[in-house]
N, C-alpha and C positions, 0 to 999 in steps of 0.2 A: 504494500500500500504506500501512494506517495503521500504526502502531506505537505499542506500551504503556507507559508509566510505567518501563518498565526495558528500554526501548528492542529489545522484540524485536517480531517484523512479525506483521499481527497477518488475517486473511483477509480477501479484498474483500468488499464488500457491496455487491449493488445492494439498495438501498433497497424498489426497485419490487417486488422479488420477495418481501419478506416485510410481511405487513402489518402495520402502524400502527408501524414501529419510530420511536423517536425518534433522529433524526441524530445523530453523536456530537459535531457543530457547536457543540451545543445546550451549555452550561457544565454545565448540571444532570446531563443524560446521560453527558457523558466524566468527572463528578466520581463518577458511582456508577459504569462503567464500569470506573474505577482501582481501585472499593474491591472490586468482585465482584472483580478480578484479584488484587487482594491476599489475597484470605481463601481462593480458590481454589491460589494457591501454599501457601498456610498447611494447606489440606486437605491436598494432595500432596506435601509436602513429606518426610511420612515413608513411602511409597510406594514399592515396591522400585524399582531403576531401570527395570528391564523395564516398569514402569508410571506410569512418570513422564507424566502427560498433558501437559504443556505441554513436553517436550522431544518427544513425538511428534506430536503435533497444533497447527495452529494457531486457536487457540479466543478467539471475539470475545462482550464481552459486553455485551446492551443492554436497554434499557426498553424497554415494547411497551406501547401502549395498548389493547386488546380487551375484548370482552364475553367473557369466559370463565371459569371455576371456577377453572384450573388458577394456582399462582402463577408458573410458569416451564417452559419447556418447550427443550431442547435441537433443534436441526436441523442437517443437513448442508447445506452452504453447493451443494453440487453436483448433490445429489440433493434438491429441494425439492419436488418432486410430491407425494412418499411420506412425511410427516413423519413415520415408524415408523423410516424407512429411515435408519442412519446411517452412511451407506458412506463414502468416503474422506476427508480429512486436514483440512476445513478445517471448522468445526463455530459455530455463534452460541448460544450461550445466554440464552434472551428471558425477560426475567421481566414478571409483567403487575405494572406498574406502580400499578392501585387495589389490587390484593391486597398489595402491600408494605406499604398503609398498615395494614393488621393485624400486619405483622410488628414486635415488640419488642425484639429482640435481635440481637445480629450470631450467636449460636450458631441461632436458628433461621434465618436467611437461609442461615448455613454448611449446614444439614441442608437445604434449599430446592436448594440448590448440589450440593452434596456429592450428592444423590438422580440429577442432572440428571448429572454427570458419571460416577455409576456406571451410568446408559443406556450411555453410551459405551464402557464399561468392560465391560459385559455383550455388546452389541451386535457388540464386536470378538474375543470367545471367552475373555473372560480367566476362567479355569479356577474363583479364587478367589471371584470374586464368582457365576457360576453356581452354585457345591456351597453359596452361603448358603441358598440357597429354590429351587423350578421355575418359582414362578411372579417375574417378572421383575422385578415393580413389589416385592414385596416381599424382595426379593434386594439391590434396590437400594435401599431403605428401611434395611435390615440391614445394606449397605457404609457406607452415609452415616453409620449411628452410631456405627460402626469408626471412620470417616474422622474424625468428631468429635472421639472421644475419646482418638486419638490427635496431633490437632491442638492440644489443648488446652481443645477447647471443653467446653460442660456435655449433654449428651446428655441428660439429664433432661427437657431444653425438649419431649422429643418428648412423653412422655404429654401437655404440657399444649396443645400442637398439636394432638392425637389427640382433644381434647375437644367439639368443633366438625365432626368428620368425619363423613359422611352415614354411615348404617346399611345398607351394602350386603354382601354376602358378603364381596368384594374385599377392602372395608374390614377386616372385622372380619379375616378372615386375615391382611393386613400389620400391624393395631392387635396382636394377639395374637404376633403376631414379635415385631414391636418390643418388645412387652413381658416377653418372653423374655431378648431381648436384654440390654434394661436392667440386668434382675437381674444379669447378672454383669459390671457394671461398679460400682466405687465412687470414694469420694475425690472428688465433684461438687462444682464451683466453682459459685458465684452466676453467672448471666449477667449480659453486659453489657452496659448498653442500650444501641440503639442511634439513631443520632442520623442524623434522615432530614432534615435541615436542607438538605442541600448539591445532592441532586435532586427532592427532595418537589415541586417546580415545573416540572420539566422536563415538556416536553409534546406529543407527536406535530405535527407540525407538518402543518395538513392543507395536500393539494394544491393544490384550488381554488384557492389565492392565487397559483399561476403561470399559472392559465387566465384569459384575455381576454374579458369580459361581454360581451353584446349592447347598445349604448347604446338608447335609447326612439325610436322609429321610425326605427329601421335599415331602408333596402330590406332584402328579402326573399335577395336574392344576395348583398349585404355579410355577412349574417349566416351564408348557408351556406359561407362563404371562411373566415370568423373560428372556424365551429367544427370545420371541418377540418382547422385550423392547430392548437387544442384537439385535436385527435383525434390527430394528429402526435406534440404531445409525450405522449400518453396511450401511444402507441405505441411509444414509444423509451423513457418513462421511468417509465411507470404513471398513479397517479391515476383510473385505472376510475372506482370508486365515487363522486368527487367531481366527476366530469365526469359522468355520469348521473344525480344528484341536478341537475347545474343543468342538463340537459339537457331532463330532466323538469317543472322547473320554469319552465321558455322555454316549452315545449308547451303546458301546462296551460295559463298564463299567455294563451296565445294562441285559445285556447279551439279547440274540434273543429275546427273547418271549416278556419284560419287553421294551427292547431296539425297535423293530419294533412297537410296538404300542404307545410308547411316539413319536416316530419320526412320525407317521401318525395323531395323537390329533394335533402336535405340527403343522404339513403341513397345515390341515384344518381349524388350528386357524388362520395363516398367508394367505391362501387364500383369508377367509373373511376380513383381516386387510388392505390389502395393493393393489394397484388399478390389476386392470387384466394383466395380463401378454401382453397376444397378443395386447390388445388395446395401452397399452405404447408401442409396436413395432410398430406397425402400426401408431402413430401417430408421430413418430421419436424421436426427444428430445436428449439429451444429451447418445450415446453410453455408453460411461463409467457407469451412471446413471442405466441402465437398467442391464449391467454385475453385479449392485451391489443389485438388486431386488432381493429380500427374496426369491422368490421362486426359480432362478435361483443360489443362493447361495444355498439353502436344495438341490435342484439337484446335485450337486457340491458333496453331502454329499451320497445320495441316493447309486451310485454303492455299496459302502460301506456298507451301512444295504441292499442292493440284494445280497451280497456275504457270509452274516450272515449265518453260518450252522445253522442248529434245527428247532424247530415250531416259528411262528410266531403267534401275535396274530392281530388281523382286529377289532376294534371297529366298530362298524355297522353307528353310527353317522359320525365319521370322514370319513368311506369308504363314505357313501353318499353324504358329501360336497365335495369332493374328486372327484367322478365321474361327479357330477354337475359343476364343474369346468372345469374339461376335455372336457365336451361338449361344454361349454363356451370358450374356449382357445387350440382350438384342437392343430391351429402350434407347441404349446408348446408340448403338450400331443405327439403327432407325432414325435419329437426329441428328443423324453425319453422313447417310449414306451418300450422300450426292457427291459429300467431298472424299470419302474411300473410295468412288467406285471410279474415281478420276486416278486415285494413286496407284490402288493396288490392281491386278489382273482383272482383263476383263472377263473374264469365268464365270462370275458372279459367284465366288468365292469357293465354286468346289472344285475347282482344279488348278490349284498353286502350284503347278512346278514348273512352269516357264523360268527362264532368267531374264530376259530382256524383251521389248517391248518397244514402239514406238510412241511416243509421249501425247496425251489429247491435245 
C-alpha cells in the first residue's frame, strides 16, 4: 500500500491495468501526485461530512500519458473494464499529462479536479449534485464551480477555459450552465499561476526496457525461448503494446518467408506454454488478465505477418500444434479465422504438411 503526504493509504495500483500511467517512483509524478492531493483536500474541505471524499474513499492521483482530448479522467480501481463505471471504494484520478501543459493556474486544475471528483459524487447518488442538471457532465461542471468557490479558488477561470471548447450540443448546454452559474457568484480573486516546474518532466516510463532483444543471428529456437520469456512478463505485468511493436519489428525485419515461420515456431511454443485460451474465458477471472494472454497478444500481431507480401514458409510441426489447438479453443480460432486462414495452409487446417506456399 502506498501512502500520501499526510500519511493516509492510498489504493493499489497495478500499473498494467491502466494505460500509460507514470509510476509514482518517478520524482516528477509523486511531486504532482502531493499537489493534486492537496488542492483536492482544499476542494472538500468545506463539504458536508456525509460527503467528505477522502474520508470515504480511497482516491490515488496520477499522470497519464495518452492520445486523448480529455485533461483527466476518474476510474475505479476494481471495476476497470467499464471506465463509466465507478462502483466501489478505491478510485485513480488520471490526468493527461500534455493537456496540463495548457493549464495556467492551480484554480483551473482545481475545476479539472473538482469536475472529476463530482463523477464520483454523482455516480454514488449524492442527491445534491444530481438536482444541479440531468445531464451528468454538466451537473458536474456546476459542482466543480461550487467546489471552487467555496475553496477559495476564482471560478471565473471557467469562461476563459470555455473559450477553446468544441461546438457540440453537449458543449454548449454545460458552457450555458456554467454561465448561469457564474453570474451569481462575486468577490473573484486573480488566479494563481501555477508553476508546472516540479513534474512538467515526468514521463510514462515505457515497457520495452524490461523486454530482452533478439541479439543479430540468434538461432531460430534461442529466439523463440527469449520471447516467450517476453511474453511471460507481458502476462503477469502488461506491456502489450511495446512487446508487439518489437514483435512486429523482429518479423518485418526478417522478411516473409524467415519472418512467417518464426512467428508460427514462436505461436506453437506459447500454445503449449500458457493455459488454453477458451478455458481462461470461460472460467472468467480477471478481464484485463486475459486481454494480456500471449496468445491474444500474437493475435494483436498476426494481421501484420497476413499482410506480408511473398512466400511464406509453414513448418509442418508448429502447423500441427497449431491446428491441434484450434480444435481445442475453436471460440478463439473462430475470431481470427480470416487472419489464420491468410497465414497458415490453405487446407483448411487438415492437411499441414506443405512447406512452402505462395503468399495471399
Amino acid at each position: 500500500m502506498e501512502k500520501n503526504q499526510n500519511g493516509s493509504v492510498l489504493p493499489d495500483v497495478d500499473l498494467a491495468r491502466f494505460n500509460r500511467l507514470v509510476p509514482l517512483s518517478d520524482r516528477g509524478a509523486k511531486a504532482f501526485a502531493e499537489f493534486a492531493g492537496s488542492v483536492a483536500k482544499k476542494l472538500t474541505a468545506a463539504l458536508p461530512d456525509g460527503e467528505s471524499l477522502p474520508n470515504k474513499y480511497r482516491i490515488g492521483f496520477y499522470l497519464q500519458d495518452r492520445p486523448d482530448s480529455s485533461p483527466a479522467r476518474i476510474c475505479s480501481c476494481q471495476y476497470r473494464l467499464d471506465s463509466a463505471d465507478l462502483s466501489g471504494n478505491d478510485f485513480v484520478v488520471m490526468f493527461n499529462r500534455e493537456k496540463l501543459a495548457a493549464v495556467e493556474s492551480e484554480d483551473e486544475l482545481a475545476f479539472i479536479l473538482g469536475h472529476e471528483l463530482s463523477h464520483l459524487m454523482w455516480q454514488h447518488g449524492n442527491e445534491r449534485v444530481r438536482a444541479l442538471s440531468a445531464n451528468e457532465e454538466a451537473a458536474c461542471d456546476l459542482n466543480a464551480v461550487q467546489m471552487l468557490f467555496k475553496a477559495g479558488y476564482d471560478p471565473a477561470v471557467v469562461s476563459a477555459m470555455d473559450q477553446n471548447a468544441p461546438l457540440t450540443d453537449e458543449w454548449r448546454i454545460r458552457k450555458e450552465a456554467r454561465r448561469q452559474a457564474l453570474n451569481g457568484f462575486f468577490d473573484f480573486r486573480q488566479p494563481k499561476l501555477l508553476d508546472q516546474t516540479p513534474w512538467q518532466e515526468a514521463r510514462y516510463k515505457k515497457w520495452q526496457t524490461d523486454f530482452k532483444r533478439p541479439l543479430p543471428n540468434m538461432p531460430e529456437n534461442e529466439e523463440v525461448i527469449l520471447m516467450c520469456e517476453n511474453l511471460q512478463k507481458v502476462y503477469n505485468s502488461g506491456g502489450s503494446e511495446d512487446f508487439q511493436q518489437m514483435l512486429k519489428d523482429c518479423v518485418n525485419a526478417k522478411g516473409s518467408e524467415n519472418g512467417s515461420r518464426f512467428f508460427l515456431r514462436l505461436t506453437a511454443a506459447v500454445m503449449a506454454k500458457f493455459p488454453p485460451i477458451d478455458k481462461e474465458k470461460k472460467e472468467g477471472g480477471d478481464y484485463r488478465v486475459r486481454l494480456r494472454h500471449p496468445i491474444n497478444v500474437l493475435g494483436n500481431v498476426l494481421p501484420a505477418v497476413a499482410a506480408m507480401s511473398g512466400k511464406k514458409l509453414f513448418p509442418p510441426e508448429a502447423c500441427a500444434k497449431i491446428q491441434s489447438y484450434f480444435k481445442e479453443n475453436p471460440d478463439y480460432y473462430r475470431t481470427m479465422k480470416i487472419f489464420w486462414d491468410k497465414v497458415l495452409p490453405s487446407s483448411h487446417m487438415s492437411e499441414m504438411t506443405g512447406c512452402r506456399r505462395q503468399g495471399r
